[in-house]
N, C-alpha and C positions, 0 to 999 in steps of 0.2 A: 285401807293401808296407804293410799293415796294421798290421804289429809298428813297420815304421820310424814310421808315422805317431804312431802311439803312446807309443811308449817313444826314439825317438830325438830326435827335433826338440825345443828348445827353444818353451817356453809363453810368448806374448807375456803384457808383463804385465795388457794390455787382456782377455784373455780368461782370467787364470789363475783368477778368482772361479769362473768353468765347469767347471776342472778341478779343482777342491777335493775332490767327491763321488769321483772315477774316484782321485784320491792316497788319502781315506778309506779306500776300499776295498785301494788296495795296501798301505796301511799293516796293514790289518787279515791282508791276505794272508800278509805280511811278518811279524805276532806271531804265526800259525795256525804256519808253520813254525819260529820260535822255541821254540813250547810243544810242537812235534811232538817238537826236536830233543833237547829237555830230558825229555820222556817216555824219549824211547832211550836218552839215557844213564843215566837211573833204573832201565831195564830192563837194562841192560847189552849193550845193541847196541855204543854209542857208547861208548867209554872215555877220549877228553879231549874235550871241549867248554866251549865259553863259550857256550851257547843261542842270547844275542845277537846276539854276534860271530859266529858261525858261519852263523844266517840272514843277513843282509847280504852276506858272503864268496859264498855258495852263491848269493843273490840275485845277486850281481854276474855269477859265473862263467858260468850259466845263463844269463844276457840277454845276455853278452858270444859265447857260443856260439850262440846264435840269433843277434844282428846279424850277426855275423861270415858265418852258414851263408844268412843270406839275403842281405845284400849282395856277399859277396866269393867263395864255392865258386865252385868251377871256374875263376874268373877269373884272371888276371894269368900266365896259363902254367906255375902252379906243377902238382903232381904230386899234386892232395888226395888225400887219403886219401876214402873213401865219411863223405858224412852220419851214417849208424849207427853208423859206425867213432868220430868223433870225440864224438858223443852219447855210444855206453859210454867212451868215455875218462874223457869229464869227469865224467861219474857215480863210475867207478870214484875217480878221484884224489881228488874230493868224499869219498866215503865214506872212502876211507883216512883222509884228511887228519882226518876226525872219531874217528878213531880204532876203525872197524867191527869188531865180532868177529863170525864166525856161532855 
């Protein structure tokens, strides 16, 4: 419930001056995997990228699979697949989508 508190709730604007330092920091988190993603493709991991574009997309996908595996698994009667199962998914489809060679 920590990640909801976090990353899901809207920041009044009475206390968003508090959250300035905790954005700093994801921002910085956010250009550490832009210049990660940009190494790989130098190196020839990654064969299409936009460094950019690509952290953002991967930021999004990753927080969307966490809210999703903390507030909604197992709920609603569906058939989920296991935690781990959907983690490698999104990994795997992340890295294709960057274009991964080994």
């Amino acid at each position: 419930h920590q990640y909801r508190l976090v990353f899901s709730n809207p920041v009044p604007e009475q206390v968003a001056e508090e959250f300035r330092e905790v954005n700093t920091l994801g921002l910085q988190a956010l250009e550490h995997l832009a210049r990660s993603i940009e190494r790989c493709r130098q190196a020839g991991v990654f064969t299409q990228t936009d460094p950019s574009l690509d952290a953002y997309v991967i930021w999004m996908i990753l927080h969307g699979v966490t809210s999703v595996i903390i507030t909604d698994h197992g709920r609603h009667g569906m058939p989920w697949p296991s935690q781990e199962a959907i983690i490698d998914r999104a990994l795997e489809m992340v890295l294709r989508g960057c274009g991964f060679s080994r």
